[in-house]
C-alpha positions in Angstrom: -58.7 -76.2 6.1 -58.0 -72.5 5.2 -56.8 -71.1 2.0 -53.0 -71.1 1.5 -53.3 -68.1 -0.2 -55.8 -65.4 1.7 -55.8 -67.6 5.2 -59.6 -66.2 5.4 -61.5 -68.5 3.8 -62.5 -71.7 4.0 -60.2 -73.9 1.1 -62.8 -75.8 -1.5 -59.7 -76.9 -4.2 -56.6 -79.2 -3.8 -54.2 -78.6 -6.6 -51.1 -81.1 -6.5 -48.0 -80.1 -8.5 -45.1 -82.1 -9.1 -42.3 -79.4 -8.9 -38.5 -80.7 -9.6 -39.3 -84.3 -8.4 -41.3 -83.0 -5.4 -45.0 -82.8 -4.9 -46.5 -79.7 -3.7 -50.1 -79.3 -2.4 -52.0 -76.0 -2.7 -55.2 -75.4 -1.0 -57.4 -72.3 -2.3 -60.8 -70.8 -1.3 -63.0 -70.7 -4.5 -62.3 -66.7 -4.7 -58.4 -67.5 -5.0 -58.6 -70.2 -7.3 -60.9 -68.1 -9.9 -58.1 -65.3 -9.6 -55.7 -68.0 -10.7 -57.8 -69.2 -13.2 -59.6 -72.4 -12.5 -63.1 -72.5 -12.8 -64.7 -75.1 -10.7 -67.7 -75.7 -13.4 -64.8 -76.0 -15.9 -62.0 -79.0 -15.7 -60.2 -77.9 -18.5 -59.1 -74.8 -16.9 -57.6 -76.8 -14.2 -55.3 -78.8 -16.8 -54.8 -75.5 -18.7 -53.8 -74.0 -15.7 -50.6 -76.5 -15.7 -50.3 -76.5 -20.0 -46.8 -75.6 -21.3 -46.3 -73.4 -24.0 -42.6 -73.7 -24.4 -41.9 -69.8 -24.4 -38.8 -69.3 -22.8 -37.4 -65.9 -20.7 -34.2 -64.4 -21.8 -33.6 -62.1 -18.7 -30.2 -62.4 -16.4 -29.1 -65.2 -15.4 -30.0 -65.9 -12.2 -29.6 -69.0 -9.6 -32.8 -70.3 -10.7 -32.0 -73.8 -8.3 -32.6 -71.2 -5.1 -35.3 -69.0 -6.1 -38.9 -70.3 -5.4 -42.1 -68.7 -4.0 -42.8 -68.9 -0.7 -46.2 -70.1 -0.9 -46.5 -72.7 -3.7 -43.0 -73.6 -4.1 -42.9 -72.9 -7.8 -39.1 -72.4 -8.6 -37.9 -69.6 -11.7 -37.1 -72.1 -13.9 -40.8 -73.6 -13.7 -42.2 -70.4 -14.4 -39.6 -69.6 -17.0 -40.6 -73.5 -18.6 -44.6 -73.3 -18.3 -44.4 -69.8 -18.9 -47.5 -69.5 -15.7 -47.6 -69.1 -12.2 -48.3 -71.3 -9.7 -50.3 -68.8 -6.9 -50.7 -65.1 -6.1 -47.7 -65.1 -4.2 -45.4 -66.1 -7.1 -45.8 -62.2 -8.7 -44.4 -61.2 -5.6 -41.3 -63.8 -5.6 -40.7 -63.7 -8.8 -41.4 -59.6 -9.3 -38.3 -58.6 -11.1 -38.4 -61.0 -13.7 -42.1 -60.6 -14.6 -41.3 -56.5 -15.0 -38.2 -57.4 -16.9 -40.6 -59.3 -19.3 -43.3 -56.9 -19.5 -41.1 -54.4 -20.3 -39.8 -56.1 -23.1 -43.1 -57.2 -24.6 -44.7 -53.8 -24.2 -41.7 -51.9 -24.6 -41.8 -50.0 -21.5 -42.5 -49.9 -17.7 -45.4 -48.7 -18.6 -48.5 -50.1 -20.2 -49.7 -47.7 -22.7 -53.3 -48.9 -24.3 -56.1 -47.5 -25.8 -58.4 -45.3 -24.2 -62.1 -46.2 -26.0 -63.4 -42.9 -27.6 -66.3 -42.1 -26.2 -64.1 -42.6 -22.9 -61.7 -40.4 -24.4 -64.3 -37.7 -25.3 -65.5 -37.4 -22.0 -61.9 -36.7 -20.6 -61.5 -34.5 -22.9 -64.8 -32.2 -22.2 -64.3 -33.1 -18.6 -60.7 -31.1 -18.8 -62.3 -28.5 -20.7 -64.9 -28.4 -17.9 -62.4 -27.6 -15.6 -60.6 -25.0 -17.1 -63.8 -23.3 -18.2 -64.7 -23.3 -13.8 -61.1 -21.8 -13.2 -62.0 -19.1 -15.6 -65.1 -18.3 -14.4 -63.5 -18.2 -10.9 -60.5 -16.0 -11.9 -63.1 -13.5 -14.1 -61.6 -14.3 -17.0 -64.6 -14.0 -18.7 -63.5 -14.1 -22.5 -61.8 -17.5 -21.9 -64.7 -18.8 -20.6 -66.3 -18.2 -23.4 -63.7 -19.6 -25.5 -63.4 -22.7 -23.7 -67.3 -22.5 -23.4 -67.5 -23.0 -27.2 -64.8 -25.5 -27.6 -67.1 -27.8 -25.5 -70.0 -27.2 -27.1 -68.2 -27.9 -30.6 -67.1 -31.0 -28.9 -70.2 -32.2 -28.1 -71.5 -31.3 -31.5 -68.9 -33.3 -33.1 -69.3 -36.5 -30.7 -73.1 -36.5 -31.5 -72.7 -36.2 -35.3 -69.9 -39.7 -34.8 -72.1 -41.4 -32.6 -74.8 -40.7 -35.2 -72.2 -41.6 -38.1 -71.4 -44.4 -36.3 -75.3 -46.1 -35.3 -75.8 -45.4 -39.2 -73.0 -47.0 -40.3 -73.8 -50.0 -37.4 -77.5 -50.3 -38.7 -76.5 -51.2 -42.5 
């Protein structure tokens, strides 16, 4: 049998749900179930994947009775109740309510994390990098050599940190 979910590969996992008094059957290829979040060494996960946690959704009302994913069956009120999805499709049927959520727990559309430093460092040379190139190209000689020491300052000052910081590691 193929996976519900890709329709390419071969399906090596059964999940049955009981949804609203009926039982649904989902059948997904190893890669599909891992995205989901069962691992096959691990029968916990499959029993997590079903654990409630009893956080409840304040968005719109909606007709939670008619909207359901396509796939697994999964309704809004399940989702809203367990607080998980039942497939892949179900971010897709169930789209405006997951950004309505996201938006209110990371107050905005748009995720806004940390960048790790030394990431962040090399972003920042890298732009300088750039701008140093343009100047070149355009003969703007004396901003190159502006932005030609602002890098090498840079660098100076992310090898003394990373120094700072493998001392401060080693104690």
């Amino acid at each position: 049998m193929k996976c519900h979910v890709c329709g390419k590969k071969e399906a090596t996992v059964q999940i049955k749900q009981d949804i609203g008094g009926e039982t649904k059957e989902l059948w997904l290829c190893s890669s599909c179930a891992k995205f989901a979040g069962i691992e096959l060494q691990d029968p916990s996960s499959i029993a997590n994947f079903f654990v409630m946690s009893g956080e409840q959704s304040s968005s719109k009302q909606v007709d939670e009775k008619n909207k359901k994913c396509g796939l697994c069956g999964m309704s809004l009120r399940d989702f809203r109740k367990i607080s998980r999805l039942g497939c892949p499709e179900c971010y897709v049927s169930f789209e405006s309510e997951i950004d309505e959520i996201l938006e209110r727990i990371q107050d905005g559309e748009k995720h806004v994390g940390r960048v790790p430093a030394k990431k962040e460092q090399n972003f920042k040379i890298m732009a300088l990098e750039d701008e140093l190139s343009n100047a070149v190209n355009s003969q703007d000689f004396e901003k190159a050599a502006e932005i030609r020491d602002k890098i090498k300052n840079l660098k100076n000052k992310f090898t003394l940190q990373e120094n700072r910081d493998e001392e401060n590691r080693d104690k």
